[in-house]
C-alpha positions as CSV (number, residue, x, y, z in Angstrom):
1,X,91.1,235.1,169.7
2,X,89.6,232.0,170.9
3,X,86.8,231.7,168.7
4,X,89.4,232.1,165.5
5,X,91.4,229.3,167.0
6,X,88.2,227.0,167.0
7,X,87.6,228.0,163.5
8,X,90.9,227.3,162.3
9,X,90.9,223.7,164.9
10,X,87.7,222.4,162.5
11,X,89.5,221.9,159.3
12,X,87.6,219.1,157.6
13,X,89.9,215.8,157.4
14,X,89.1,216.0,153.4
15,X,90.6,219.3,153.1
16,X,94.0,218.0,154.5
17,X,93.9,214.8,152.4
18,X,93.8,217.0,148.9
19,X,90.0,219.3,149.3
20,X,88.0,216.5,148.1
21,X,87.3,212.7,149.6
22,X,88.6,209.6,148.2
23,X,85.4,208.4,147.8
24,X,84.5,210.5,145.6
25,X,87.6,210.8,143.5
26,X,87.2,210.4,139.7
27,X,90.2,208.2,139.6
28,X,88.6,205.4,141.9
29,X,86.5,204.9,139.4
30,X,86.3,201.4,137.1
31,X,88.1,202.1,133.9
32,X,87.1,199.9,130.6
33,X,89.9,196.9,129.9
34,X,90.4,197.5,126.7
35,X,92.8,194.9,125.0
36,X,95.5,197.0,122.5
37,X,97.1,194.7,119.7
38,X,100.7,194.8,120.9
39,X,99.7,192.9,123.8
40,X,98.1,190.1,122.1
41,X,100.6,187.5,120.9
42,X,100.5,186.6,116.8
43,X,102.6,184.3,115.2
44,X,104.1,186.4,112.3
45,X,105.1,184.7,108.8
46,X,107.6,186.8,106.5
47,X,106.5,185.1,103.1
48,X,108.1,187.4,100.6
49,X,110.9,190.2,100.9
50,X,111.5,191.8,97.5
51,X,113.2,195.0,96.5
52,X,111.2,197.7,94.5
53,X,113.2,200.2,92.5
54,X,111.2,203.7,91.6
55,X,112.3,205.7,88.7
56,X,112.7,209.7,89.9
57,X,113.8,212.7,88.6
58,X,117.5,211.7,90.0
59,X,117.5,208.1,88.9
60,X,116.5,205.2,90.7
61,X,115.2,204.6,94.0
62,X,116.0,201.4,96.0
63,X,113.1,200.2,98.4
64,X,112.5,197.0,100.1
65,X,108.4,195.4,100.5
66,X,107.9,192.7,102.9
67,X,105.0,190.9,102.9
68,X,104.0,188.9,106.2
69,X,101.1,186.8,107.2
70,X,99.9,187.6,111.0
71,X,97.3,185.0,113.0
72,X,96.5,183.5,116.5
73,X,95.9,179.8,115.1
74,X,92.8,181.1,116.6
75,X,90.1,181.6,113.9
76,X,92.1,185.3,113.5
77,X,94.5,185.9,110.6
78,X,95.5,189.2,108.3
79,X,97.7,189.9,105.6
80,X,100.6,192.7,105.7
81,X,102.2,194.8,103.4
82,X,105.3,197.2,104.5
83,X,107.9,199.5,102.2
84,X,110.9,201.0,103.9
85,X,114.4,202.0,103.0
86,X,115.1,199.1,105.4
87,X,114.3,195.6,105.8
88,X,113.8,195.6,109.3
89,X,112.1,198.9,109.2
90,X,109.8,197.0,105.9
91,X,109.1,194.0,108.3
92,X,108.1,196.1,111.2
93,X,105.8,197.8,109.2
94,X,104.0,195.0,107.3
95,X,103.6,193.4,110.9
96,X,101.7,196.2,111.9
97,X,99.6,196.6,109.1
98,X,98.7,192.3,109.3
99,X,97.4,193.5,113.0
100,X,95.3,196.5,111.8
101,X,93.8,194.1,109.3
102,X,92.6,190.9,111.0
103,X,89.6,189.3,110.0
104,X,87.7,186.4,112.1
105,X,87.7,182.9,110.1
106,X,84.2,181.0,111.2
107,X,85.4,176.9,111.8
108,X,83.9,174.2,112.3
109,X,83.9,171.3,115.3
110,X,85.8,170.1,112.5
111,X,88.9,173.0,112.3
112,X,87.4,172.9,108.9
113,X,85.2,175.4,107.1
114,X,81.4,175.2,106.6
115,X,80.8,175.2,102.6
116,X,82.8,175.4,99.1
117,X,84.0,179.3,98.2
118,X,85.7,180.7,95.5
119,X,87.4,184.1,95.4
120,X,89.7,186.1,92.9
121,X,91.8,188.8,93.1
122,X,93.5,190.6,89.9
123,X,94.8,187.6,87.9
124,X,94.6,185.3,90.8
125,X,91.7,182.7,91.5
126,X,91.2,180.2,94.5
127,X,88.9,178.0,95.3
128,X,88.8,176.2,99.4
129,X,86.2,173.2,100.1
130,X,85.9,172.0,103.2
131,X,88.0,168.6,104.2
132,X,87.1,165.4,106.7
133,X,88.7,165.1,110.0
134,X,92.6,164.2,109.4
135,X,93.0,165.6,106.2
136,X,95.2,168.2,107.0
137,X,95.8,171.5,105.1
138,X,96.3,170.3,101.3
139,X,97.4,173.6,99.7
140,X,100.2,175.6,98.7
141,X,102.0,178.7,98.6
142,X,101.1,181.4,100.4
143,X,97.4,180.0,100.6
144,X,98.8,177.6,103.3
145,X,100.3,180.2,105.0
146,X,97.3,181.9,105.8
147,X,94.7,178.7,106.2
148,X,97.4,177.3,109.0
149,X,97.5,180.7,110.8
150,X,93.9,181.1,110.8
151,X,93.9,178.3,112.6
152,X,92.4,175.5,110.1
153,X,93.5,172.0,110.5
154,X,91.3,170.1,107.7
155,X,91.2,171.6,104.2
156,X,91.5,171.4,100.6
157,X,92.5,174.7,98.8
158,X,93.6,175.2,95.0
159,X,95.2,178.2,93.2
160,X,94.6,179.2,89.5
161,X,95.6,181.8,87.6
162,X,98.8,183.8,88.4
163,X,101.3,182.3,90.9
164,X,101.9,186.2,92.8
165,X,102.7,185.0,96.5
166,X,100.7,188.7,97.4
167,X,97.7,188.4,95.2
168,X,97.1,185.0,96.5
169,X,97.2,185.6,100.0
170,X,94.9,188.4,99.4
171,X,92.3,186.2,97.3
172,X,92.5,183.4,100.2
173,X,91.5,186.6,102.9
174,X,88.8,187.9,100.7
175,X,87.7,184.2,100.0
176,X,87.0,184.0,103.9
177,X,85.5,187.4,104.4
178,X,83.2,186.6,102.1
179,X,82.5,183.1,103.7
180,X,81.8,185.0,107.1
181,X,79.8,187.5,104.8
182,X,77.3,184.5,103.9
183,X,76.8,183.0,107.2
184,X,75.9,186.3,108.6
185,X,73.3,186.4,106.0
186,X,71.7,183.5,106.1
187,X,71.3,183.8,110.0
188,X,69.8,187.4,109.1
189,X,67.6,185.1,106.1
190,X,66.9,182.3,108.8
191,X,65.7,184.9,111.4
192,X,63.4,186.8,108.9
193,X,62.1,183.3,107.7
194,X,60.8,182.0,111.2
195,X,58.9,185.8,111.5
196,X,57.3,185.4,108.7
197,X,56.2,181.9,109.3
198,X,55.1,182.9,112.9
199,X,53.2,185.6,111.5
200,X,51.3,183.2,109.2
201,X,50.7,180.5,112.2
202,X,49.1,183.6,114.0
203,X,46.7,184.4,111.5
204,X,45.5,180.9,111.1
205,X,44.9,180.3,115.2
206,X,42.7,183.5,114.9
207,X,40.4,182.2,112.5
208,X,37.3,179.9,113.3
209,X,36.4,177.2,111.8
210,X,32.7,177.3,110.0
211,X,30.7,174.2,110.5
């Protein structure tokens, strides 16, 4: 009887605690920070709230699209689109569909951006050139919109074509994707230069000069 109660007496302190040590407890471990979009704050621009009527079998259905413009005023901006039987319900939607869609604006020291681009989309056409320091953003519409919520303080933007408040707003975003697109590639063109020249400076320090 007394060598069961010293068995039973040596019950591990782990054991009592749960089985296993805290140490070694999966939960201790350093989980990733990862940032969702509803905690990061946007400044949200309803632009347009229409309603859109859809011929059915029935008759007509009554539908309301909002279109709102989402950014940080920190080189981050996106365009959203929502339908609903509501226009709260439209407006909630379109908000979240501006966050899923943000694209990164590159600016310069200037709040400005680097070179001339043109864009179109449908009937649409833009054109943005960059500005001096205290210019201001000289555009209108919903181009404005979406240069002063990317966070861009000196430009010069003009619209031709078709006056749609949507299709503008969505030839001004692809007008700055594509700007981001060609400064990406002319580091890649930049980098890919200075190898090939290096390669060529190495050849020519291996060979000896003939006397």
């Amino acid at each position: 009887m007394e060598k069961t109660s010293i068995k039973t007496s040596k019950v591990p302190s782990s054991k009592k605690e749960g089985g296993f040590n805290k140490s070694t407890n999966p939960r201790n471990v350093r989980k990733k920070i990862i940032t969702r979009l509803s905690k990061i704050k946007y400044d949200e621009k309803i632009i347009q709230v229409t309603r859109v009527t859809k011929v059915v079998k029935g008759g007509k259905k009554l539908t309301f699209r909002a279109v709102v413009i989402v950014g940080d005023n920190k080189q981050k901006v996106g365009v959203g689109v929502g339908r609903a039987d509501d226009v709260n319900l439209a407006m909630d939607k379109a908000i979240l569909n501006g966050k899923k869609n943000l694209i990164t604006v590159p600016l310069t020291l200037r709040y400005s951006v680097p070179h001339v681009i043109k864009a179109k989309y449908g009937a649409c056409s833009i054109m943005i050139r960059p500005a001096a320091l205290g210019t201001g953003v000289i555009a209108g519409g919903s181009v404005r919109t979406v240069l002063e919520l990317a966070g861009i303080k000196n430009i010069v933007a003009k619209q031709f074509g078709s006056s749609n408040i949507l299709n503008n707003a969505k030839a001004t975003i692809l007008a700055l994707t594509s700007l981001n697109e060609k400064i990406e590639l002319g580091k890649y063109q930049s980098i890919r230069k200075q190898v090939f020249y290096d390669k060529i400076m190495r050849k020519y320090k291996n060979v000896k000069s003939i006397n």
